[in-house]
C-alpha positions, -999 to +999 in steps of 0.1 A: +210+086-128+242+100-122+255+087-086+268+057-067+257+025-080+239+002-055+248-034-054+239-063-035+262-090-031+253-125-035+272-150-013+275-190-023+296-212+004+285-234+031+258-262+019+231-238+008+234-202+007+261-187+028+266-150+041+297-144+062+323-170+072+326-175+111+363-177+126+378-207+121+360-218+091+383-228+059+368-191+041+358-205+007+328-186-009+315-176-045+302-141-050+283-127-071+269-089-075+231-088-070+219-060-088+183-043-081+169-025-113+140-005-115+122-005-148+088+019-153+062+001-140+034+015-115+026-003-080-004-011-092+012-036-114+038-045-092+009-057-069-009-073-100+022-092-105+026-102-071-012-112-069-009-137-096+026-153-085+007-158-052-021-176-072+008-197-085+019-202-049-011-214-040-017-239-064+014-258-048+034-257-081+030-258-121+026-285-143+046-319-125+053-348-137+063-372-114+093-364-094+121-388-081+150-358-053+287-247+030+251-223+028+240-201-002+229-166+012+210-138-007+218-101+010+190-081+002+193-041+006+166-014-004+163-003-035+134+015-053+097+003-046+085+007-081+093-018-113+091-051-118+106-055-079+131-080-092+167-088-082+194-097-110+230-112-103+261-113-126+263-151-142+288-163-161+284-202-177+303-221-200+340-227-214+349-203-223+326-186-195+295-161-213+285-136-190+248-127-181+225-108-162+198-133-142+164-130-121+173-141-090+147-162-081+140-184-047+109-197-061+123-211-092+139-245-099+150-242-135+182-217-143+177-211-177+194-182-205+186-164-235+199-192-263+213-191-301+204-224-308+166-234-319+150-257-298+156-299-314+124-301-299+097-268-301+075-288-319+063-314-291+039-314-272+041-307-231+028-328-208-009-317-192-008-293-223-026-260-215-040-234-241-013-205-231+000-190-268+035-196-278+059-174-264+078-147-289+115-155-302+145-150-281+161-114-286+195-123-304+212-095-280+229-113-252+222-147-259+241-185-244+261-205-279+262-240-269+279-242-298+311-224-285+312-237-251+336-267-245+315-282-215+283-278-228+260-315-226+226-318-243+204-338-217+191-368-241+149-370-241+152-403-236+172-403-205+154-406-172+171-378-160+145-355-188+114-386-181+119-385-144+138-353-126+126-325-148+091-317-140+090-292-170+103-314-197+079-322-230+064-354-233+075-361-267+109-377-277+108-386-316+147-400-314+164-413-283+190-388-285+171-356-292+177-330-268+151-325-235+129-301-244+111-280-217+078-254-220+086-235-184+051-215-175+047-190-148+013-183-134+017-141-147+019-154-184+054-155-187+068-184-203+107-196-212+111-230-241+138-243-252+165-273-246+179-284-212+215-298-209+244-292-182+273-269-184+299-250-154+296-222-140+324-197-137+322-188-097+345-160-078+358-176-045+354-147-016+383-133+002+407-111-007+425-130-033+409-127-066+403-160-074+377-182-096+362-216-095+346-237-120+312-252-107+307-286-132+274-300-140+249-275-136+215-282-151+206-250-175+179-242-198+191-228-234+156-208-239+152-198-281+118-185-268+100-165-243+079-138-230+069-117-198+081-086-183+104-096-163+128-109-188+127-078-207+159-064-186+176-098-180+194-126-195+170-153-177+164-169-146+189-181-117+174-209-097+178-208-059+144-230-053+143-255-029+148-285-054+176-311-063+182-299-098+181-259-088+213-240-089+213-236-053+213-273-049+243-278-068+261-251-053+253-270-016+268-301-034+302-280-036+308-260-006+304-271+033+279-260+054+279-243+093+253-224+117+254-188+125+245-170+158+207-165+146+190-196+137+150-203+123+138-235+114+135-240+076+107-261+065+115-282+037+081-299+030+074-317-008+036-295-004+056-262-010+085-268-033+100-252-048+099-223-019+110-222+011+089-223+041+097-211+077+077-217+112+060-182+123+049-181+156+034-145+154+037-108+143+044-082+171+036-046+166+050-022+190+060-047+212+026-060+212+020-094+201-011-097+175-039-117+180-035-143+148-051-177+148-027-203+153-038-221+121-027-193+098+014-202+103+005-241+103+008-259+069-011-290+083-044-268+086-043-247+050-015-218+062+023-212+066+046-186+053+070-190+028+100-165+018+100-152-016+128-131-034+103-132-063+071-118-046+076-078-039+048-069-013+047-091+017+014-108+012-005-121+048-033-143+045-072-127+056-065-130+093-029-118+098-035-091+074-062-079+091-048-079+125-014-065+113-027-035+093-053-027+124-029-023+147-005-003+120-035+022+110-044+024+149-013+041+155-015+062+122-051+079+127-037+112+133-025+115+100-052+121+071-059+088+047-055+093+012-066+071-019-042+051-036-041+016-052-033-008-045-030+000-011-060+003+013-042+020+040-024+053+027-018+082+042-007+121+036+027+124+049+031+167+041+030+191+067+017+221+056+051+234+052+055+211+021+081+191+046+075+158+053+055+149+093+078+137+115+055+109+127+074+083+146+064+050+129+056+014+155+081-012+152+069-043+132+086-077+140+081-115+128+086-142+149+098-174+142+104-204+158+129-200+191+136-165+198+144-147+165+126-120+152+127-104+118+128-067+125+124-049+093+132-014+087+102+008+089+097+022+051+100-023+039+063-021+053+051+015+058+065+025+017+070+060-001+040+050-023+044+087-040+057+124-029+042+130+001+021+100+008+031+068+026+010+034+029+009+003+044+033-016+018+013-054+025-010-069+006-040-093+020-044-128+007-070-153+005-075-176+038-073-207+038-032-198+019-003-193+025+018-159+036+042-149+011+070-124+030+085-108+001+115-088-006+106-055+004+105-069+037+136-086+036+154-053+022+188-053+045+193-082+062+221-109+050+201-143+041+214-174+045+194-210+034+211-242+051+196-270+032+219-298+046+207-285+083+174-277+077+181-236+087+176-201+080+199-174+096+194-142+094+211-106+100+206-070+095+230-056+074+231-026+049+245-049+019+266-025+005+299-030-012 
């Protein structure tokens, strides 16, 4: 498509994900380019996809194994509702660095590429083995070489760094120094193998100097296998989970951390690692606060809300969805409802002119803990679902569960996750570049 390209820009500084530097502050920052692409898909899928992530949400996690544990922000700007509703960022590793194009991904902890090099240890077994088939072999287009990279470091089986720290790791070790092995399931099927070891990451420092910096010791996944849509377009996965081996983490471990003006609560609770969890008080509509159980924000009785750059649709559990798409269609009954899945609130949005109604749409806002307010714009909930027809762009999920706000809803607004502080700030912004 001929055009401007969009890009989103990915900000690493303060201790965990860092959007703007405040006056006085010293003004280091990486950056990367966050890229949204749009492969054919339907939004039926797209909501398939998102429905069985959120049954991986819900189980509280994949397969673990025992585990032992300034400000990294994600800018997120509209982009096309259809596709795999993925976000991919510019990633270079190794020395020399190899670039890449990642998933962007706040609900993963391993940060894993497309490798060269067979797996030391594809045929062991993993631990809590399940029946999922093998996944196909790594594309040679694109791919990580060890091989070539001066700072590249196998993690040994035997250490208790693969036993202990990496929940994903295989069980068997025939030699103490074989390579960790790791069999990385998601709940939609897809699946990444390979090797795990540690390598640098080449980092551009913000400002307007061009300069680079050299972040040592990342964990990284060299994956010789794999399958699932998502990885079709991209290189592998960037880890910005909440978890101490994630890339995120290791970025916080590097640059200094500080608050902003708009400040949330982040809940960093064990029960829903690897995301990240944030105190919801309510959901206004038109200035008009909702009627939502209590219970249904509150991890101690079977709800909270999570974000998730992963997830596309914002997914509410039974009550809030309920309340939140009454009060929506209540204000949208003059226009005439229209079928279309996977949506049960849709609506024709063609005058009979062929030109598009001029219907004002209510302002939806989240509210969190103290007195912000996520105030999305109104197509991040009420989507172009076709030509000419609009719907209510949620999705409802099961009750007792968690609410997933994905990242259609967090479309243009600056991110930032403060690990070291235990906060979220927020702002709007176009994230354009």
């Amino acid at each position: 498509m001929a055009g401007r390209r969009r890009v989103v820009v990915l900000v690493v500084a303060a201790a965990l994900l860092v959007a703007v530097a405040s006056p006085g502050a010293s003004g280091k920052s990486a950056r990367f380019e966050l890229l949204r692409l749009a492969p054919a898909a339907s939004l039926a899928d797209l909501a398939r996809m998102d429905r069985e992530r959120m049954a991986f949400i819900s189980s509280r996690g994949r397969r673990r194994a025992t585990e032992t544990a300034s400000a990294f922000a994600m800018p997120l700007s509209s982009g096309a509702y259809t596709g795999t509703g993925q976000y991919f960022v510019r990633f270079r590793v190794g020395t020399p660095a190899q670039p890449f194009l990642l998933v962007a991904d706040t609900g993963s902890d391993l940060t894993w590429v497309k490798c060269h090099r067979a797996a030391a240890a594809a045929s062991a077994s993993p631990r809590n083995a399940s029946s999922l088939p093998a996944p196909a072999p790594a594309s040679p287009r694109r791919t990580f070489r060890p091989d070539k990279s001066r700072t590249w470091a196998p993690i040994p089986c035997s250490s208790a760094t693969c036993r202990e720290s990496l929940p994903f790791s295989l069980a068997a070790c025939a030699t103490p120094a074989n390579p960790c092995a790791y069999d990385y399931r998601y709940k939609d099927g897809s699946a990444a193998r390979g090797t795990v070891g540690v390598d640098s990451a080449t980092i551009a420092l913000s400002g307007r100097a061009a300069r680079k910096a050299k972040l040592r010791g990342v964990v990284l996944g060299c994956t010789t296998s794999y399958n699932g849509q998502s990885f079709l377009a991209s290189d592998g996965v960037l880890s910005l989970g909440y978890s101490n081996i994630s890339f995120a983490s290791r970025a916080a471990s590097r640059f200094g951390g500080r608050f902003s003006y708009c400040l949330t609560p982040l809940v960093l609770d064990h029960r829903t690692r690897p995301f990240y969890a944030v105190t919801v008080k309510g959901v206004s509509v038109a200035g008009e606060l909702l009627k939502i159980p209590r219970a249904v924000w509150d991890v101690e009785q079977g709800g909270g809300a999570i974000l998730d750059s992963g997830t596309s649709l914002t997914m509410l559990a039974k009550p809030a969805y309920r309340a939140v798409v009454a009060a929506l269609s209540k204000r949208l009954a003059g226009l005439p409802r229209v079928t279309m899945d996977p949506f049960d609130y849709c609506y024709n949005w063609t005058s009979p002119s062929g030109s598009d109604v001029a219907a004002p749409l209510p302002m939806l806002a989240v509210h969190f803990a103290g007195s912000a307010r996520l105030e999305p714009p109104a197509k991040s909930y009420v989507i172009d679902a076709a030509p000419g027809v609009k719907c209510i762009g949620l999705q409802e999920g099961p009750w007792p569960g968690l609410s997933v706000i994905g990242n259609i809803l967090q479309q243009e607004h600056l991110w930032e996750y403060d690990l070291k502080n235990r906060r979220l700030r927020f702002k709007r912004s176009r994230c354009m570049h």
